[in-house]
DOMI-691001 format. One record per residue: chain; x, y, z of N, C-alpha, C, O, CB in turn; residue in three letters. Coordinates in Angstrom, 1 decimal. Glycine has a CB too. Layout:
# residues N
<c: A	n_x: X	n_y: Y	n_z: Z	ca_x: X	ca_y: Y	ca_z: Z	c_x: X	c_y: Y	c_z: Z	o_x: X	o_y: Y	o_z: Z	cb_x: X	cb_y: Y	cb_z: Z	r: ALA>
...
//
This chain:
# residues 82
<c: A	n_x: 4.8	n_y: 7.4	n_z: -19.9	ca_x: 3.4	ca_y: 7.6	ca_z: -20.0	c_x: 2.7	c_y: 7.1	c_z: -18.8	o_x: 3.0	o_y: 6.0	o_z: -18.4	cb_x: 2.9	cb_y: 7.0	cb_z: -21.3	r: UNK>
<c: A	n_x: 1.6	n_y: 8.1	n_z: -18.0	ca_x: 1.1	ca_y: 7.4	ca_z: -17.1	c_x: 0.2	c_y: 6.4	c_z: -17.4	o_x: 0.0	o_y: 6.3	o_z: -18.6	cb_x: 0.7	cb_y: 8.1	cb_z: -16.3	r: UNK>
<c: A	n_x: -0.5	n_y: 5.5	n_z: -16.6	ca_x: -1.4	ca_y: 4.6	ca_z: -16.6	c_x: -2.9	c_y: 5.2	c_z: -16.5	o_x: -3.1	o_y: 6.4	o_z: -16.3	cb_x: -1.0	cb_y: 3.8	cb_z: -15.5	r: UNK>
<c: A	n_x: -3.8	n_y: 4.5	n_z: -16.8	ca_x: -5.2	ca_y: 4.5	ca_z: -17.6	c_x: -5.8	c_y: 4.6	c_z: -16.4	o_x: -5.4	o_y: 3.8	o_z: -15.5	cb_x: -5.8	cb_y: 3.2	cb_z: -18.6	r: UNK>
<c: A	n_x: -6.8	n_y: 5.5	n_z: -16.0	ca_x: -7.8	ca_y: 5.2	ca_z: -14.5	c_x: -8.4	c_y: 3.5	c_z: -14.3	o_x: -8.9	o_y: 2.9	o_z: -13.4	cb_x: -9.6	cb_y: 6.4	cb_z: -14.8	r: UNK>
<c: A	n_x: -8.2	n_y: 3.2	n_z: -15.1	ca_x: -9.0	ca_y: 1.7	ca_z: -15.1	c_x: -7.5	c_y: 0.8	c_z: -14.5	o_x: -7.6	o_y: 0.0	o_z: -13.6	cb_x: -9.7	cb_y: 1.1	cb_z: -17.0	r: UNK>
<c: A	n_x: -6.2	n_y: 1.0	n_z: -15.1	ca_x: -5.4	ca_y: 0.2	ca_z: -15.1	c_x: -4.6	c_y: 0.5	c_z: -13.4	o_x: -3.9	o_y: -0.4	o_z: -12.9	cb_x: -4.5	cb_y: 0.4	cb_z: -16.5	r: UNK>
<c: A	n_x: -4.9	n_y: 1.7	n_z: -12.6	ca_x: -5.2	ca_y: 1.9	ca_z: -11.6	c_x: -5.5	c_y: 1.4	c_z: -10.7	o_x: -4.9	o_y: 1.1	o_z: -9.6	cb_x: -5.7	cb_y: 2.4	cb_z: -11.7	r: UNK>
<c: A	n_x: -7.1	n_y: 1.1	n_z: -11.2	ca_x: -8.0	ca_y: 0.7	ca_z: -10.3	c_x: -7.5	c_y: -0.6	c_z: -9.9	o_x: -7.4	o_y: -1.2	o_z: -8.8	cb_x: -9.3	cb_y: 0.7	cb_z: -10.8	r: UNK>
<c: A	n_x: -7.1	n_y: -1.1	n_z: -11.1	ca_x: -6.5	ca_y: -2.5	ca_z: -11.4	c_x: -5.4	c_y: -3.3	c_z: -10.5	o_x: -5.7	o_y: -4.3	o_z: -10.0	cb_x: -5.8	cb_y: -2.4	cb_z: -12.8	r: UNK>
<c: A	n_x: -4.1	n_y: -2.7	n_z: -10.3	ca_x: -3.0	ca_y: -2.1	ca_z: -9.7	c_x: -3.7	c_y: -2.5	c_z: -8.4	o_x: -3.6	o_y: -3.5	o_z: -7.7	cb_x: -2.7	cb_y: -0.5	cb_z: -10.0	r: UNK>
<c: A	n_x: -4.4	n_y: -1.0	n_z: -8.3	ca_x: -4.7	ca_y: -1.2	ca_z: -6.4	c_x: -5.4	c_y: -2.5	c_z: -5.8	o_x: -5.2	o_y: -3.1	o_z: -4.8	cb_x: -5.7	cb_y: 0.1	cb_z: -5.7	r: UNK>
<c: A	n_x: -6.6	n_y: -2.7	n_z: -6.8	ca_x: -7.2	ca_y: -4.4	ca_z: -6.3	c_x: -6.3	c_y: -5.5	c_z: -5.9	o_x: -6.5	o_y: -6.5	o_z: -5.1	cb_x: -7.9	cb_y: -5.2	cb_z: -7.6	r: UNK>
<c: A	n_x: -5.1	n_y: -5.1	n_z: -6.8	ca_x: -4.4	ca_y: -7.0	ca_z: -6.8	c_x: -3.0	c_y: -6.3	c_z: -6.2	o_x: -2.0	o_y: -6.9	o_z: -6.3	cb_x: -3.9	cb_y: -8.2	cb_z: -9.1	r: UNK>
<c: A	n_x: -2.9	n_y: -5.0	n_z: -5.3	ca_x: -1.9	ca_y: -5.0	ca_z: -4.3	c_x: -2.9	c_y: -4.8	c_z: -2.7	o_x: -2.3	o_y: -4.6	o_z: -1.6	cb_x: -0.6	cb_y: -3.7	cb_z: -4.7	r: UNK>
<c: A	n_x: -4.2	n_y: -4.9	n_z: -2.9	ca_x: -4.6	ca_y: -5.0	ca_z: -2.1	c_x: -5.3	c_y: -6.8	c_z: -1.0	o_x: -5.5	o_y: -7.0	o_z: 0.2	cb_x: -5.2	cb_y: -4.1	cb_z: -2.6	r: UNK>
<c: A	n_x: -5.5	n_y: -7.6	n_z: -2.5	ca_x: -5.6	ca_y: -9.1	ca_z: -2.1	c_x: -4.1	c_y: -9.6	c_z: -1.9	o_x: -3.9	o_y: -10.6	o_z: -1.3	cb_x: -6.5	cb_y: -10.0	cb_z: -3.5	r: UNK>
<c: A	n_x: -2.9	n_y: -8.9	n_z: -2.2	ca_x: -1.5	ca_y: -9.1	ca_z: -2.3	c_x: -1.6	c_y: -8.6	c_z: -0.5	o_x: -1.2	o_y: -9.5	o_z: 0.2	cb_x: -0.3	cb_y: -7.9	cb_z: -3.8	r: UNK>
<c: A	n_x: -2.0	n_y: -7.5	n_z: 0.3	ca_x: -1.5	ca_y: -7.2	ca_z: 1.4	c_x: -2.4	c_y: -8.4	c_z: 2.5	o_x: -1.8	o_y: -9.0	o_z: 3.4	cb_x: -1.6	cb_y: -5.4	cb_z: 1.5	r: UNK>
<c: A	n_x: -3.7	n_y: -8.5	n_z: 2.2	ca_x: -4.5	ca_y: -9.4	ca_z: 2.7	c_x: -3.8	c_y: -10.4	c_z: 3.1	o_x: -3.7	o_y: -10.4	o_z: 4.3	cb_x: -5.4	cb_y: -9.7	cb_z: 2.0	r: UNK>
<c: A	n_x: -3.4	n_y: -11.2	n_z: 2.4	ca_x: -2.1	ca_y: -12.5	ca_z: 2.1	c_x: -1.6	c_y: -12.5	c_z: 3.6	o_x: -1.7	o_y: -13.4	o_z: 4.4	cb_x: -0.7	cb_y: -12.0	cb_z: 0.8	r: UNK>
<c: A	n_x: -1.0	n_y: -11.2	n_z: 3.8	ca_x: -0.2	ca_y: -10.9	ca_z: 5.0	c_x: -0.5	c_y: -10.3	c_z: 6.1	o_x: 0.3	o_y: -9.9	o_z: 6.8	cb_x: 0.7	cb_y: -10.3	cb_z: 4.8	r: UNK>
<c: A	n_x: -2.2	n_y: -10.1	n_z: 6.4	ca_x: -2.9	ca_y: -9.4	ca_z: 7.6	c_x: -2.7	c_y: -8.0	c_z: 7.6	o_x: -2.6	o_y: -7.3	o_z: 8.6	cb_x: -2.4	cb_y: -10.0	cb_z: 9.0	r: UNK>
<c: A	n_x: -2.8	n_y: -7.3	n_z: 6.0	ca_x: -2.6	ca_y: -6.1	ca_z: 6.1	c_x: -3.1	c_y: -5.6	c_z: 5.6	o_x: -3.5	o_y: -6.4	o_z: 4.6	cb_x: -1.7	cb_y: -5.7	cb_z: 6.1	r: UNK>
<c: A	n_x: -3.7	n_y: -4.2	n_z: 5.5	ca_x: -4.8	ca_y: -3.2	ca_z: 4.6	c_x: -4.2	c_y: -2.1	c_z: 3.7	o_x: -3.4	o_y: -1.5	o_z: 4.4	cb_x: -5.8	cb_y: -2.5	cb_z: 5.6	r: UNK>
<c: A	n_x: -4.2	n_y: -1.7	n_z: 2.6	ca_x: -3.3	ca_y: -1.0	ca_z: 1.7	c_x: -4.5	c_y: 0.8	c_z: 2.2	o_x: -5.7	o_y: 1.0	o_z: 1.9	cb_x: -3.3	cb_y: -1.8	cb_z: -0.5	r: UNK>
<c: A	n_x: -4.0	n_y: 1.4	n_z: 2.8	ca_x: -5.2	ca_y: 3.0	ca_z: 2.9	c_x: -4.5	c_y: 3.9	c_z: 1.9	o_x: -3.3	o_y: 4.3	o_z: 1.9	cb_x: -5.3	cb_y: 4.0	cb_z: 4.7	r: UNK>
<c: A	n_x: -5.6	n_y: 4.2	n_z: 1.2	ca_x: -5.1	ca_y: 5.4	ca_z: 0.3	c_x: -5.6	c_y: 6.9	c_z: 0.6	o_x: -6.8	o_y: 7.2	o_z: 0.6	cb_x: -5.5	cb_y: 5.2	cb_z: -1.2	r: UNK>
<c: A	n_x: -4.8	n_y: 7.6	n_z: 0.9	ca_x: -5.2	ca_y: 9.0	ca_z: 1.1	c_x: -6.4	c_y: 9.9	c_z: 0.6	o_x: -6.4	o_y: 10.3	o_z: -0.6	cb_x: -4.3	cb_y: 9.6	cb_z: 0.7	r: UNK>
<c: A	n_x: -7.2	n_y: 10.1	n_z: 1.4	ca_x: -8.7	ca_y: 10.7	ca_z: 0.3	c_x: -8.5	c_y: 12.2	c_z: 0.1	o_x: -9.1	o_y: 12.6	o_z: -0.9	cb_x: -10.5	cb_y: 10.5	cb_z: 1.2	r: UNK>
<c: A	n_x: -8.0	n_y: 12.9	n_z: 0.5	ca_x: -7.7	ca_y: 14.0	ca_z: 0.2	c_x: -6.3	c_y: 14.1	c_z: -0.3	o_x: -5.2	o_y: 14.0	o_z: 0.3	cb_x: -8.1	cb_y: 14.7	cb_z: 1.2	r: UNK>
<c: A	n_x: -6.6	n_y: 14.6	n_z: -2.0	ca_x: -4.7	ca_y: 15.2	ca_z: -2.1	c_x: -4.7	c_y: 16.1	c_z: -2.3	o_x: -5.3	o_y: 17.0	o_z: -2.9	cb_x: -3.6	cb_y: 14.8	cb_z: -3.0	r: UNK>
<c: A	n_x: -3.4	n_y: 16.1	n_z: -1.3	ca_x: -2.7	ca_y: 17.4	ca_z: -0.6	c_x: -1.2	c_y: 17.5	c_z: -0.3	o_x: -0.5	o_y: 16.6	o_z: 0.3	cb_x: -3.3	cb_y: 17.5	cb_z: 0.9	r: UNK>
<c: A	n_x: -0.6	n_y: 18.7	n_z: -0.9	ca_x: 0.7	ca_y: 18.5	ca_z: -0.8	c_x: 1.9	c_y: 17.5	c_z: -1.1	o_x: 2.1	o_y: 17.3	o_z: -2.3	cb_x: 0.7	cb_y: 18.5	cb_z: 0.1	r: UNK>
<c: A	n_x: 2.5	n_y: 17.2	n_z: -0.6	ca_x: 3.9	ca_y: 16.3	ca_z: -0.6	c_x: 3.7	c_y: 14.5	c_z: -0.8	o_x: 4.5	o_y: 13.7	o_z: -1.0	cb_x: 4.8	cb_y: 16.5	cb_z: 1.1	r: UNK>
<c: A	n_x: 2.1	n_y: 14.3	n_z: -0.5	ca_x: 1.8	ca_y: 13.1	ca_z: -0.8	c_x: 1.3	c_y: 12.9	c_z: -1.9	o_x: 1.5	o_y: 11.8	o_z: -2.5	cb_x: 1.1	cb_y: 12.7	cb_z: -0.2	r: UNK>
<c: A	n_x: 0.8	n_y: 13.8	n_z: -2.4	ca_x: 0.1	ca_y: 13.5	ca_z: -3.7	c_x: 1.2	c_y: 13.7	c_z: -4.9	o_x: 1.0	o_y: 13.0	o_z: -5.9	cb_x: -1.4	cb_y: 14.5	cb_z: -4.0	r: UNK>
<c: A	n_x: 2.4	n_y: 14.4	n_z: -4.9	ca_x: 3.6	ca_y: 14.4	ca_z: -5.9	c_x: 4.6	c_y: 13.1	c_z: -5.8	o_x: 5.5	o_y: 12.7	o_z: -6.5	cb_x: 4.4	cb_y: 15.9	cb_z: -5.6	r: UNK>
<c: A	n_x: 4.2	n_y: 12.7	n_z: -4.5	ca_x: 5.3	ca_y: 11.5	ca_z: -4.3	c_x: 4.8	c_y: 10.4	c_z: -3.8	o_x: 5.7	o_y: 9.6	o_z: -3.5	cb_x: 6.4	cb_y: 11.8	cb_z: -3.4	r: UNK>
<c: A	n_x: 3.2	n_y: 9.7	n_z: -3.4	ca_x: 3.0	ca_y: 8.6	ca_z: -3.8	c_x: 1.2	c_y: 8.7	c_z: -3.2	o_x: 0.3	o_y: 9.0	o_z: -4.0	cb_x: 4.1	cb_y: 7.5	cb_z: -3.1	r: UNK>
<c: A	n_x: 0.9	n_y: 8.4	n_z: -1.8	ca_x: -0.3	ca_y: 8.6	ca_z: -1.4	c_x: -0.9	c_y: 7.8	c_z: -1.0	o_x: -2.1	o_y: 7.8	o_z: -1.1	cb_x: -1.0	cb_y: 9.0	cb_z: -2.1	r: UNK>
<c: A	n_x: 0.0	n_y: 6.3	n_z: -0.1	ca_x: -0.4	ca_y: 4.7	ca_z: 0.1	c_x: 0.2	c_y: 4.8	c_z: 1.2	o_x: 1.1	o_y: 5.6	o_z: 1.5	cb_x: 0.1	cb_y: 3.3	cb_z: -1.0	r: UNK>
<c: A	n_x: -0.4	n_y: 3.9	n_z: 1.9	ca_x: 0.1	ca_y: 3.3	ca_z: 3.4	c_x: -0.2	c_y: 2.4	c_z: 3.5	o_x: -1.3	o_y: 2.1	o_z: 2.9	cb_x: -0.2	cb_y: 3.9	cb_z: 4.5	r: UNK>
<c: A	n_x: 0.6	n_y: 1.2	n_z: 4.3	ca_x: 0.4	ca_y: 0.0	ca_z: 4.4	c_x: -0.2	c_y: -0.2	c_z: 5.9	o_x: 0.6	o_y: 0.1	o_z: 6.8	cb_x: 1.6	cb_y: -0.8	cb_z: 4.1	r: UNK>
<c: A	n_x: -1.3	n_y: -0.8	n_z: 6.3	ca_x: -1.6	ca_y: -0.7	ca_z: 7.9	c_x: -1.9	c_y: -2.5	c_z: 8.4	o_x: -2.8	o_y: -3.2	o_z: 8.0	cb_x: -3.3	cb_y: 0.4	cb_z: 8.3	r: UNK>
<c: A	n_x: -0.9	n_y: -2.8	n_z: 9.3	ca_x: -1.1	ca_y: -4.1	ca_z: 10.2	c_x: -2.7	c_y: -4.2	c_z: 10.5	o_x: -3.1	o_y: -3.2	o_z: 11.1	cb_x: -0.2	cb_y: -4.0	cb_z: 11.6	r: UNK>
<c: A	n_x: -3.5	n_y: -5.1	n_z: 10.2	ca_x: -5.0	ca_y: -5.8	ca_z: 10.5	c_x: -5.0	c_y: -5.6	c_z: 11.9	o_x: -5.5	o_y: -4.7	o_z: 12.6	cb_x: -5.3	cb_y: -7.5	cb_z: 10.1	r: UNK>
<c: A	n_x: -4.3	n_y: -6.5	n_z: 12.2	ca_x: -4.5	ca_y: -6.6	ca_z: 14.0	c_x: -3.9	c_y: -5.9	c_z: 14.8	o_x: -4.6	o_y: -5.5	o_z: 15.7	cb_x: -4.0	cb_y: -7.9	cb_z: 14.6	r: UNK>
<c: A	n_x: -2.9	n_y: -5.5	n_z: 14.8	ca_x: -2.7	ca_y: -4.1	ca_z: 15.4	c_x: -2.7	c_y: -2.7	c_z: 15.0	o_x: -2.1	o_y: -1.8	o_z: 15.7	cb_x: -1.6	cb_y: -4.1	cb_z: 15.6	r: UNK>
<c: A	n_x: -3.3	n_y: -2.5	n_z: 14.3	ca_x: -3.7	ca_y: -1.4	ca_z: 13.2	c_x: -2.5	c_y: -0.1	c_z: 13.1	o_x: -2.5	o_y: 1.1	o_z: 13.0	cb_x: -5.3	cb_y: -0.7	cb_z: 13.6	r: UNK>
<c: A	n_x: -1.3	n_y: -1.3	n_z: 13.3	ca_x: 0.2	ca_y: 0.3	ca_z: 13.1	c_x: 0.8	c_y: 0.3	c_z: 11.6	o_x: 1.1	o_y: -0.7	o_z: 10.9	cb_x: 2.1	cb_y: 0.0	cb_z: 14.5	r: UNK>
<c: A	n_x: 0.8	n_y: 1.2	n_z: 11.5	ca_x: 0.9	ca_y: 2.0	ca_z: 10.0	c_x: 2.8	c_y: 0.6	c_z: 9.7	o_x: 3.8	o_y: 1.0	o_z: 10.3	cb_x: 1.3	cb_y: 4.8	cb_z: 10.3	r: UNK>
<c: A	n_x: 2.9	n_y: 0.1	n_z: 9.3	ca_x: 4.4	ca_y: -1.0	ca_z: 9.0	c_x: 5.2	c_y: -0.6	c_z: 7.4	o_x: 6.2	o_y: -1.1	o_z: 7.0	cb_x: 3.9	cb_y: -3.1	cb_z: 8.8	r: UNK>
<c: A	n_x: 4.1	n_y: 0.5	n_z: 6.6	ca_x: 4.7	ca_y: 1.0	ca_z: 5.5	c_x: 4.6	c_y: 2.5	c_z: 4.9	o_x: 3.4	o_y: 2.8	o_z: 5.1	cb_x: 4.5	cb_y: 0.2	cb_z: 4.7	r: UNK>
<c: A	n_x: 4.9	n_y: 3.1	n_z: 4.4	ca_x: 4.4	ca_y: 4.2	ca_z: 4.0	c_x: 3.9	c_y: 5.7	c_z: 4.9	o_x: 2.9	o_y: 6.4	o_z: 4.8	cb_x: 3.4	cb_y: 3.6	cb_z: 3.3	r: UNK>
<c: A	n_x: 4.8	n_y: 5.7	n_z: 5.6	ca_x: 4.9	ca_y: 7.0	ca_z: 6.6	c_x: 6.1	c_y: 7.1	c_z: 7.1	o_x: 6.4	o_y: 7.4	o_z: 8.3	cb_x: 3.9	cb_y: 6.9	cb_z: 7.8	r: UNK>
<c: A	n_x: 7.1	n_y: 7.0	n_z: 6.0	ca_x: 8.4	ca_y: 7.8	ca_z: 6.1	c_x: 8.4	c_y: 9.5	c_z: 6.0	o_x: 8.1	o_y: 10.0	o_z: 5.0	cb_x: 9.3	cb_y: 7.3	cb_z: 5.0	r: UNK>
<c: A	n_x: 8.7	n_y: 10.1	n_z: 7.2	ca_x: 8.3	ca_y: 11.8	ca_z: 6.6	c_x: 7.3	c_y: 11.9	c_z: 7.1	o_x: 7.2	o_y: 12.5	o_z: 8.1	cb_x: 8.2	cb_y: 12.1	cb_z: 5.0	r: UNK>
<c: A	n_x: 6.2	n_y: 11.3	n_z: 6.5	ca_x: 5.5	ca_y: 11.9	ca_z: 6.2	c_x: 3.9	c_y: 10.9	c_z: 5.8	o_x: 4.1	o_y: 9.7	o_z: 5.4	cb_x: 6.1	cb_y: 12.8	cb_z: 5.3	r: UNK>
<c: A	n_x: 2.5	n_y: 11.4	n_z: 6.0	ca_x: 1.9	ca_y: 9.8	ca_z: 6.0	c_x: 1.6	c_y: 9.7	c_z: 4.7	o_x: 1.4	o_y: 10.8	o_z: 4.0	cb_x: 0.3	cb_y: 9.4	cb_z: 7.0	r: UNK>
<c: A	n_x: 1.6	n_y: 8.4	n_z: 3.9	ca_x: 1.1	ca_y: 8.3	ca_z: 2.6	c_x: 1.8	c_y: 8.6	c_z: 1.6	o_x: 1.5	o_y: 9.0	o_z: 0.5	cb_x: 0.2	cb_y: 8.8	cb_z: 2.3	r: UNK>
<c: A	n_x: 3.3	n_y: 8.3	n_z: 2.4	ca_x: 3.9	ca_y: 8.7	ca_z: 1.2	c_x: 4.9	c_y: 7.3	c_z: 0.5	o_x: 6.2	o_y: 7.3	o_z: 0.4	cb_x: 4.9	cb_y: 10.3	cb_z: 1.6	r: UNK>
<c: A	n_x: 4.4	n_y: 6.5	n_z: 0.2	ca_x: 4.5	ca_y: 5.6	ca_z: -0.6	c_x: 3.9	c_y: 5.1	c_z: -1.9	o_x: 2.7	o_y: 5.2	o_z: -2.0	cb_x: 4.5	cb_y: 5.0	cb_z: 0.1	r: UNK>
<c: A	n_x: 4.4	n_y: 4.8	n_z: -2.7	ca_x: 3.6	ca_y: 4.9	ca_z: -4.1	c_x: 2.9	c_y: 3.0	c_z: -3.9	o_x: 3.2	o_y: 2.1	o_z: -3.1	cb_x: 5.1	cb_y: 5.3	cb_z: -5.8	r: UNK>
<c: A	n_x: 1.9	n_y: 3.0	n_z: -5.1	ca_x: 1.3	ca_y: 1.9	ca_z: -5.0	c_x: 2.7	c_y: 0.6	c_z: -5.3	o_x: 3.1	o_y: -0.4	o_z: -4.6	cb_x: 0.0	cb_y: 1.9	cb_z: -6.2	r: UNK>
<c: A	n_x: 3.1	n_y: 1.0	n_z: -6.3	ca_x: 4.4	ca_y: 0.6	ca_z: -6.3	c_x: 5.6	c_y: -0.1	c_z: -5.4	o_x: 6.0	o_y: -1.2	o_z: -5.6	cb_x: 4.7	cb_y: 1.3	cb_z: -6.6	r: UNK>
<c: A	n_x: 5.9	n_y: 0.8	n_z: -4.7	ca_x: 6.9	ca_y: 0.5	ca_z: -3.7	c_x: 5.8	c_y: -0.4	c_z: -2.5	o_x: 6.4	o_y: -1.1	o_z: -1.7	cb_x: 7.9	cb_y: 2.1	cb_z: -3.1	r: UNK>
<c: A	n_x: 4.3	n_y: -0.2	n_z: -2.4	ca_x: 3.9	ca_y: -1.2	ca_z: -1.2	c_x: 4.1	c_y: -2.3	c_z: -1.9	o_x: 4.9	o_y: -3.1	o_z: -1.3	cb_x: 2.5	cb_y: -1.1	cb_z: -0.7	r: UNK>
<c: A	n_x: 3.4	n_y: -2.7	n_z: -3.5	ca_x: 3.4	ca_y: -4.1	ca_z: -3.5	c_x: 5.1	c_y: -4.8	c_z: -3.5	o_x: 5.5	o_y: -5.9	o_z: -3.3	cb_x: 2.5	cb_y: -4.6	cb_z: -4.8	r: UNK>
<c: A	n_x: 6.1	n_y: -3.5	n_z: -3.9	ca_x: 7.5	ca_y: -4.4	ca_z: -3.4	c_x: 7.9	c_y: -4.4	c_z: -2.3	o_x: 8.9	o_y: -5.1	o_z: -2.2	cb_x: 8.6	cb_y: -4.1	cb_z: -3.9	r: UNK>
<c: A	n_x: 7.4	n_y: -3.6	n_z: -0.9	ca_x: 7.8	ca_y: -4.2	ca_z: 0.3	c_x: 6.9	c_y: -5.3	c_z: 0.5	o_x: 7.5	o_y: -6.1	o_z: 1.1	cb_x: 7.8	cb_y: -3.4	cb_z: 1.3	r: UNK>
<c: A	n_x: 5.6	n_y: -5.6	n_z: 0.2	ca_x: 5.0	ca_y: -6.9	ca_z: 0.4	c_x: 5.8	c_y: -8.0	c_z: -0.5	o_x: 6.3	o_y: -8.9	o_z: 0.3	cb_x: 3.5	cb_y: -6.8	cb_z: 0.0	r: UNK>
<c: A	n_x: 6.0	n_y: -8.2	n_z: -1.7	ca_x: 6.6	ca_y: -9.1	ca_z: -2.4	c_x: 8.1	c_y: -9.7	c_z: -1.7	o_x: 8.6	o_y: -10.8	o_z: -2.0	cb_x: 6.7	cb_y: -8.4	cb_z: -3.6	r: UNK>
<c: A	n_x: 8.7	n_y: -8.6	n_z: -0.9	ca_x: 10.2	ca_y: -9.0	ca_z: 0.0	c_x: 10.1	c_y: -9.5	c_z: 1.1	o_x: 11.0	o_y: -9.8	o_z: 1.8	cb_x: 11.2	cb_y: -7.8	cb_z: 0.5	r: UNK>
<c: A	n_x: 8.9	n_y: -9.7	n_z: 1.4	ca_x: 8.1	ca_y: -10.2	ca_z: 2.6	c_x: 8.6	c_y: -11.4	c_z: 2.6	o_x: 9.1	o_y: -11.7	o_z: 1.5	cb_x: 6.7	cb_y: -10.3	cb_z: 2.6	r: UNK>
<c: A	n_x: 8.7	n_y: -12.4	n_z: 3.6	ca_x: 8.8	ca_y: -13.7	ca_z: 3.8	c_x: 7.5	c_y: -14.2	c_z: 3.6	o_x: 6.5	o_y: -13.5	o_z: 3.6	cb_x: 9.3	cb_y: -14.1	cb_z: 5.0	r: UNK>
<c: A	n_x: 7.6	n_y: -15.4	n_z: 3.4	ca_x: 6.2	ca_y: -16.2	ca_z: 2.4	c_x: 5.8	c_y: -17.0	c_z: 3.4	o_x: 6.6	o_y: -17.4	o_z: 4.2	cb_x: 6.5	cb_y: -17.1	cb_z: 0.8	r: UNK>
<c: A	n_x: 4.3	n_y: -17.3	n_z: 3.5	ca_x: 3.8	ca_y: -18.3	ca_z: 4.6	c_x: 3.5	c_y: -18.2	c_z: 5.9	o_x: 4.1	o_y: -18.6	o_z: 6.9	cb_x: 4.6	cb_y: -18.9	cb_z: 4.8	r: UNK>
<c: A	n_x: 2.4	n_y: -17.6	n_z: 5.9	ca_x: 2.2	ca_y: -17.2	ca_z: 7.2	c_x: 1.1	c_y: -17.9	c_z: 7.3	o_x: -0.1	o_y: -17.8	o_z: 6.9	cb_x: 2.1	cb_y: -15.7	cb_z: 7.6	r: UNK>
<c: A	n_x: 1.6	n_y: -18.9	n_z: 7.9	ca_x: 0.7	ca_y: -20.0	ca_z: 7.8	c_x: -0.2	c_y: -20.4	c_z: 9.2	o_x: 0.2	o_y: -20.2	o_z: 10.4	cb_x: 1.6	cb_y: -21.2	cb_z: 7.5	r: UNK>
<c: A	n_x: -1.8	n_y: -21.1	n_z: 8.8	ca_x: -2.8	ca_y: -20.7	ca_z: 9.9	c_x: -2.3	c_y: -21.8	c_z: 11.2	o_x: -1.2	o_y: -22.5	o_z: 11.2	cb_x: -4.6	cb_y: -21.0	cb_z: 9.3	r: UNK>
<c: A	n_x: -3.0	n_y: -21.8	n_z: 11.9	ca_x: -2.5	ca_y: -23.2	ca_z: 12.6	c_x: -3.7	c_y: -23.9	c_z: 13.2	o_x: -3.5	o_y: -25.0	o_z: 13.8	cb_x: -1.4	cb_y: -23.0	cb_z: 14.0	r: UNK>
//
């Protein structure tokens, strides 16, 4: 069963303060179209260098919300200020 528009919304908030963590921005595709929207529609983009580090295998946006917060979660921990 899929998930609730709210529980969604939900999802993307707390994998988006989850990418923050790590100097990174979660972009979701505003137009769906094609091969992204059947198979996920997320990209993960580096802050400071603004290069796409997830979710443009193939093709752009094609990572599910899902699989970003588990490449962030495999992340090494601590990126600490100085």
């Amino acid at each position: 069963m899929g998930k609730g528009k709210h529980e969604v919304a939900s999802h993307e908030r707390r994998v988006k303060r989850l990418a923050a963590r790590y100097g990174c921005s979660v972009m979701k595709m505003q137009k769906p179209i094609g091969k992204p929207l059947v198979h996920g529609g997320y990209m993960l983009r580096e802050d400071e260098t603004r290069k796409i580090v997830f979710g443009d295998k193939g093709y752009e946006f094609s990572a599910t919300l899902d699989e970003v917060e588990e490449f962030l979660e495999a992340q090494p921990t601590g990126r600490e200020k100085d």
